[in-house]
C-alpha positions as a Markdown table, in Angstrom:
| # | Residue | x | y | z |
|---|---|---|---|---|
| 1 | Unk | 0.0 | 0.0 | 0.0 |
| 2 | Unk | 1.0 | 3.7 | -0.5 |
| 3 | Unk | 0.6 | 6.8 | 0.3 |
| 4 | Unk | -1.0 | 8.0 | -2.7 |
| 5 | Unk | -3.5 | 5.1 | -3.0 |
| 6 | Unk | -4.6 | 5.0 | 0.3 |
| 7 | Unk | -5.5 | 8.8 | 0.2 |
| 8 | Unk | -7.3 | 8.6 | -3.3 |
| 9 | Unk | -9.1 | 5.4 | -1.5 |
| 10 | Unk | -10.3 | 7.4 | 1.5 |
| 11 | Unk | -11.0 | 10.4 | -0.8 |
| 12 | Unk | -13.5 | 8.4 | -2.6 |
| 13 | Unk | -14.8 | 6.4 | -0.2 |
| 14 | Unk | -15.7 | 10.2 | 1.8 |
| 15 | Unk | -17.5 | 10.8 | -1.4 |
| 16 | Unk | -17.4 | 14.5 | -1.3 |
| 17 | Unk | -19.0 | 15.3 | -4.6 |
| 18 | Unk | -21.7 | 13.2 | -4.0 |
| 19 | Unk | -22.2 | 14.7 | -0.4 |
| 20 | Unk | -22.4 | 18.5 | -1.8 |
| 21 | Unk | -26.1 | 18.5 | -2.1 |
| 22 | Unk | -26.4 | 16.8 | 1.0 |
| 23 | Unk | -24.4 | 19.7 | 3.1 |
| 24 | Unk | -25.8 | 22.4 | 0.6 |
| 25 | Unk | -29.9 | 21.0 | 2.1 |
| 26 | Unk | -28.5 | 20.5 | 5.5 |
| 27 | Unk | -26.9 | 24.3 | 5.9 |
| 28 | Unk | -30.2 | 25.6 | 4.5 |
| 29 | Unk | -31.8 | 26.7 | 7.6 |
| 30 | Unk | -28.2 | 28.1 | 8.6 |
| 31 | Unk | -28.3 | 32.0 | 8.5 |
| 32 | Unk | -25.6 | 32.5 | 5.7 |
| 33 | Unk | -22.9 | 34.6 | 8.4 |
| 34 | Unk | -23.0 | 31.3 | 10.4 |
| 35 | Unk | -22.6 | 28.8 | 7.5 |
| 36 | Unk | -18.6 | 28.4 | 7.2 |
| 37 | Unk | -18.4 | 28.5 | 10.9 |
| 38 | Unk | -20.6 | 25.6 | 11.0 |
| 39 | Unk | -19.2 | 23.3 | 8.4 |
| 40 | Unk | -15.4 | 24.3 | 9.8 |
| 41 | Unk | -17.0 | 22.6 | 13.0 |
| 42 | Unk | -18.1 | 19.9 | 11.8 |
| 43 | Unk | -15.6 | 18.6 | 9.5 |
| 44 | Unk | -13.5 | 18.9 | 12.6 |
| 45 | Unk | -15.3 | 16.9 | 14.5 |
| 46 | Unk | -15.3 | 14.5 | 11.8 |
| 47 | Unk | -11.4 | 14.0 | 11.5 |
| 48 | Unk | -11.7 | 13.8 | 15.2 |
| 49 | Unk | -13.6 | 10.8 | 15.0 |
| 50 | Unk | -12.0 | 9.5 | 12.1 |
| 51 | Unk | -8.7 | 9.9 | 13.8 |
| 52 | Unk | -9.9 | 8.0 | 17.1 |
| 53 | Unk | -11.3 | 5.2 | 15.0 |
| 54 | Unk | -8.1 | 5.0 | 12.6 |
| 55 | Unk | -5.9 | 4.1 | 16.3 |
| 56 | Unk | -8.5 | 2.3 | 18.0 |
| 57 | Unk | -9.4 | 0.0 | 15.2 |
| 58 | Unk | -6.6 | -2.9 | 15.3 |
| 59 | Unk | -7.3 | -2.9 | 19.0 |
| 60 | Unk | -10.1 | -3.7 | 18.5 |
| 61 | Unk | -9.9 | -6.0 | 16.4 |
| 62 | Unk | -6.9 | -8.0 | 17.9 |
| 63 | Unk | -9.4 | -7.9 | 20.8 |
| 64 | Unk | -12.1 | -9.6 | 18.5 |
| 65 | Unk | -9.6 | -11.7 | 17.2 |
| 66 | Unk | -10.2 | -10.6 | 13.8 |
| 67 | Unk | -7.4 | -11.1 | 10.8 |
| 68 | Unk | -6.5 | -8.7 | 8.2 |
| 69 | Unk | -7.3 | -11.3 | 5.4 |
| 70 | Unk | -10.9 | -11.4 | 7.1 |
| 71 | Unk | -10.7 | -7.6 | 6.9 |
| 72 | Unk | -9.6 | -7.6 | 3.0 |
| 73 | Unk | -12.2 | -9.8 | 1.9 |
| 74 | Unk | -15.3 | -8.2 | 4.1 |
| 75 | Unk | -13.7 | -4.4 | 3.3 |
| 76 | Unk | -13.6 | -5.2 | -0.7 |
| 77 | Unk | -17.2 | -6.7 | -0.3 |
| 78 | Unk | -18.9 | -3.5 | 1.7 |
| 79 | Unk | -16.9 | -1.4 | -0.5 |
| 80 | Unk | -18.0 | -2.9 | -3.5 |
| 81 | Unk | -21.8 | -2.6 | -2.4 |
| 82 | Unk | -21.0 | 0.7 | -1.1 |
| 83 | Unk | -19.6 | 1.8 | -5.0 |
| 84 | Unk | -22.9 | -0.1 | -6.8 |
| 85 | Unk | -24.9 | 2.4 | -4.7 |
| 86 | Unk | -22.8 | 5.5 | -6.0 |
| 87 | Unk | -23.2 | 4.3 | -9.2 |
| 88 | Unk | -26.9 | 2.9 | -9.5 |
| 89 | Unk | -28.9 | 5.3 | -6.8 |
| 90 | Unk | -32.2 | 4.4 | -5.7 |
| 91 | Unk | -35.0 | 6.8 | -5.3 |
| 92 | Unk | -35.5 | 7.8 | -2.1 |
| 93 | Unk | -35.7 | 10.8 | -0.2 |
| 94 | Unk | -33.4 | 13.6 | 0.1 |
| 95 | Unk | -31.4 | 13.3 | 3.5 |
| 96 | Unk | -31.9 | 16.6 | 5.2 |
| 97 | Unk | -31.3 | 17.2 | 8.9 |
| 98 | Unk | -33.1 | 18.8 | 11.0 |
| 99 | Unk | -34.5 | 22.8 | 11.3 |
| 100 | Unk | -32.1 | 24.8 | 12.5 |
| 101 | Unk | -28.3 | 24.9 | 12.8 |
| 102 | Unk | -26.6 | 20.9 | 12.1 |
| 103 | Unk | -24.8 | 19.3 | 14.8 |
| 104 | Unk | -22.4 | 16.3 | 14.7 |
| 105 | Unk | -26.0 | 14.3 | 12.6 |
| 106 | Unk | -25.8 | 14.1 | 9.6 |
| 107 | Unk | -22.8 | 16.5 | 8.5 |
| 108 | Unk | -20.2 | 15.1 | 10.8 |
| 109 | Unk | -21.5 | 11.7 | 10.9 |
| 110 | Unk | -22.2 | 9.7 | 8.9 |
| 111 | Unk | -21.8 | 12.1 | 5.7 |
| 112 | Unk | -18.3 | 12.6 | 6.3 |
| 113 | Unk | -17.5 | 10.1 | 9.1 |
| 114 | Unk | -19.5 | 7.0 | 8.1 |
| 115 | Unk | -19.1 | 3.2 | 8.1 |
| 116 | Unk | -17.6 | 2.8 | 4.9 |
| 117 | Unk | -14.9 | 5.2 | 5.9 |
| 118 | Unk | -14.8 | 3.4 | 9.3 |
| 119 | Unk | -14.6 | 0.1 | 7.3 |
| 120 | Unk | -11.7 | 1.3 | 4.8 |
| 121 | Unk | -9.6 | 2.8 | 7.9 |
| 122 | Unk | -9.5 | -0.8 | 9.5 |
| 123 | Unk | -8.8 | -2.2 | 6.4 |
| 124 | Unk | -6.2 | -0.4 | 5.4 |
| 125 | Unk | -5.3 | -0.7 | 8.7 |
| 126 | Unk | -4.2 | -4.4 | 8.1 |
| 127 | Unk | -2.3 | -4.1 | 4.8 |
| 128 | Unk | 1.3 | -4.7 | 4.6 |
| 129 | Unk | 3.5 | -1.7 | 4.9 |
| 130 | Unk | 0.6 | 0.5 | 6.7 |
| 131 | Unk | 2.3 | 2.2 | 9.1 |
| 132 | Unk | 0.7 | 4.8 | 11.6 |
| 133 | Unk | 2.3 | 7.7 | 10.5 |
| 134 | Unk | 1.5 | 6.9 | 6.3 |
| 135 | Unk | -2.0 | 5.8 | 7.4 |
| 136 | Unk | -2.1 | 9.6 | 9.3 |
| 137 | Unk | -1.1 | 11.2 | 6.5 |
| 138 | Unk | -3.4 | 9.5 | 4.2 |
| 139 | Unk | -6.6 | 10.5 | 6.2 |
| 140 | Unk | -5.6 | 13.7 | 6.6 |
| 141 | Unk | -4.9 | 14.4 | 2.7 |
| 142 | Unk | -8.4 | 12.6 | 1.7 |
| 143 | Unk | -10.1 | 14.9 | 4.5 |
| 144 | Unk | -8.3 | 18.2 | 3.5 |
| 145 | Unk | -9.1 | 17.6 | -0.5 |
| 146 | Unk | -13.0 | 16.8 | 0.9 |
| 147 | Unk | -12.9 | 19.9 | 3.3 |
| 148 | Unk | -12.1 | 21.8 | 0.2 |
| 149 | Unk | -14.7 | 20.8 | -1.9 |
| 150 | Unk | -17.0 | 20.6 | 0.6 |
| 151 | Unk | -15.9 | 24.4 | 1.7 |
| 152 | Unk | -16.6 | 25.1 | -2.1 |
| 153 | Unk | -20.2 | 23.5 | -1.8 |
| 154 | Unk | -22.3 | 26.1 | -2.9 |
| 155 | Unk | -19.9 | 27.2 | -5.6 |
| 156 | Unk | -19.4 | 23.5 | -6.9 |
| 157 | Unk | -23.5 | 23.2 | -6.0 |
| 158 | Unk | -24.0 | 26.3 | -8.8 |
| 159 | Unk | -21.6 | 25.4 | -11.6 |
| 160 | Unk | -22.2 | 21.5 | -12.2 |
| 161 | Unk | -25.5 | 21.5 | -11.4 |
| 162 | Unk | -27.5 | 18.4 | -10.3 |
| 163 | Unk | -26.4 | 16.1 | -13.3 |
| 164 | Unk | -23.2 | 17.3 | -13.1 |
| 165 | Unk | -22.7 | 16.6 | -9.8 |
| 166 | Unk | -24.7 | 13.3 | -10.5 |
| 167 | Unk | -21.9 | 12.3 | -13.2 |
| 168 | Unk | -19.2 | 13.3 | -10.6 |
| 169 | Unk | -20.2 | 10.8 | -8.4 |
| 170 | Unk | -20.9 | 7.8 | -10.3 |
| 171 | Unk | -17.4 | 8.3 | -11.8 |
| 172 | Unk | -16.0 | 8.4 | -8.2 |
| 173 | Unk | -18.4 | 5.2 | -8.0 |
| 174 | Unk | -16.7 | 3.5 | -11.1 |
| 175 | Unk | -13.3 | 3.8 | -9.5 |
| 176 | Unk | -14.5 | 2.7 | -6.4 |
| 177 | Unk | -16.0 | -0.6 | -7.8 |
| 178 | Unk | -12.2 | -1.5 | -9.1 |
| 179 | Unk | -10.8 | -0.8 | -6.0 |
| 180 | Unk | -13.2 | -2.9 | -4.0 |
| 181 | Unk | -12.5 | -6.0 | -6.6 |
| 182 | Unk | -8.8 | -5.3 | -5.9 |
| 183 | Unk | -8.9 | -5.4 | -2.4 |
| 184 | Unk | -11.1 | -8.5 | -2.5 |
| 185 | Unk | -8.9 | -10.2 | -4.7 |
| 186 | Unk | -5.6 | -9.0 | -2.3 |
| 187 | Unk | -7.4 | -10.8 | 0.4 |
| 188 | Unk | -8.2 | -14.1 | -1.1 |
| 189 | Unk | -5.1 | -14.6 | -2.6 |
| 190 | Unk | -3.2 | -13.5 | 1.4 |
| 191 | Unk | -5.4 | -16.3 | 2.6 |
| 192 | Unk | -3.8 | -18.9 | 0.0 |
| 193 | Unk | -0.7 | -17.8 | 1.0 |
């Protein structure tokens, strides 16, 4: 595993793009002079609980007694159902939060902070040459590039439009279907090992 693959992973697995009309419906209610401060919050308390979960999640699962092959196969599987959503949604109805100002539900978690991101921090927790500091480093790059685009929201919200923003996603979607088979496959083949 590197660097660079583990942040694109994490990047699309956060699934900005698809999550800007989510934020854009959930700050609606927000008087505008409060909106930034809001989201800032939020997306901090999301890489707080991101972080937590990215060093208590082998503990947890030596504690279970859990191995990383098990991990690889169930990760590429969730992931793989998780991309078939991005790519063929269903219809249901838009996710709004509550009236009134957003708190930790649903911009913090699970939009940003959600089990599939939980699921792809322990697995890439298990890979070979994941070491705390790359894994650190990899979070953080995957939250800053969604922090931006999510910052951006209204802007990106504006320019590609629905569809465009539509097309975004199920190209993140497509990329994230190759990634789960890869996993998947990285796992089966460790067990034969």
């Amino acid at each position: 595993m590197t660097f660079s693959s583990a942040a694109i992973l994490l990047f699309l697995v956060m699934d900005p793009l698809g999550n800007v009309p989510l934020f854009v419906s959930a700050l609606a209610t927000v008087p505008p002079e409060r909106r930034l401060r809001v989201l800032v919050r939020e997306l901090l308390i999301a890489l707080g609980v991101l972080l937590a979960f990215l060093f208590g999640g082998n503990a947890t699962l030596n504690l279970l007694g859990i191995r990383s092959e098990s991990i690889s196969v169930a990760g590429g599987i969730v992931l793989f159902l998780i991309s078939i959503k991005m790519l063929f949604p269903t219809a249901q109805g838009a996710s709004e939060g509550p009236a009134g100002e957003p708190f930790i539900v649903p911009l913090a978690i699970p939009l940003m902070a959600g089990p599939s991101t939980f699921a792809t921090l322990i697995l890439l927790s298990g890979q070979a040459g994941a070491t705390p500091g790359l894994l650190v480093a990899a979070l953080l790059a995957a939250w800053v590039a969604s922090s931006a685009i999510l910052l951006a929201s209204p802007w990106f919200h504006r320019i590609l439009g629905p569809r465009g923003l539509l097309a975004m996603e199920r190209l993140m979607g497509l990329l994230l279907v190759a990634l789960s088979v890869q996993m998947l496959l990285d796992g089966v083949a460790a067990t034969f090992r």
